[in-house]
N, C-alpha and C positions, 0 to 999 in steps of 0.2 A: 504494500500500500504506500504510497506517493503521500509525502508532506500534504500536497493539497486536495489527496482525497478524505485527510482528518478533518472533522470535525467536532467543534470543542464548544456548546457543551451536543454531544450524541444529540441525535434526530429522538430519541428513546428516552430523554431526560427532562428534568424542569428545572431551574433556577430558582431557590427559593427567595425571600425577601432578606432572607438572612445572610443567605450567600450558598448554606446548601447545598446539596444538587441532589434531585434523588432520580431515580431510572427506574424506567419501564420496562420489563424484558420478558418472553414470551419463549418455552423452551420445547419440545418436545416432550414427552410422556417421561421416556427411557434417563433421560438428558437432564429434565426437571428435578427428577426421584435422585438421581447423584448425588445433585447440587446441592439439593436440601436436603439431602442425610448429611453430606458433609459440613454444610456449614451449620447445623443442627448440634452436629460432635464437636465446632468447636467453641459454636457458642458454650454449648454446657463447660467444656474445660475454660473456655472465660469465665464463667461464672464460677466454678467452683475455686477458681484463683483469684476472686474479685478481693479488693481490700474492701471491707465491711463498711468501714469509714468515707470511704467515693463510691458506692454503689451506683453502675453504670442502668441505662432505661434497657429496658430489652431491644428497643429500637435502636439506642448506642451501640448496643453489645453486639447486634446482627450486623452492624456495619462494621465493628472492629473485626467480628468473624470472619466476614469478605474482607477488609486488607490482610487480614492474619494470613488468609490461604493463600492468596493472589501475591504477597510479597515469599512466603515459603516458596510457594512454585517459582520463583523466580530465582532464587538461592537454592533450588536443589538443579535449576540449568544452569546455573553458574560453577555449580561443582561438577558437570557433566564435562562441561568446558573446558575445564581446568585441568 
């Protein structure tokens, strides 16, 4: 994909008033049932690691879950590379 076929923020996204952004995404059966087992498993180990004291919203927690996996995947092709 070419620099100017990014787009920033996605066709699939909103910009909130906050700054925000949240997305739209639409997956297949097989595809969908992954994605939300996995990020299901790591919200719970977010949570079960949460400090008590900042307790994050579930809505916080499912989005750290997504960068959580989304930067591991990134660092486990990094070690591929390497």
């Amino acid at each position: 994909m070419s620099a100017s076929e990014l787009l920033w923020p996605p066709p699939s996204s909103e910009v909130c008033e906050d700054g925000m952004i949240a997305f739209t995404w639409e997956f297949d059966p097989d595809t969908g049932a992954r994605i939300a087992a996995e990020l299901s498993a790591k919200e719970e180990e977010l949570w079960r690691n949460e400090d008590p004291s900042a307790p994050r919203t579930p809505q916080q927690r499912r989005a750290d879950a997504l960068v959580e996996l989304i930067l591991e995947s990134c660092e486990d092709e990094d070690d591929l590379a390497s």
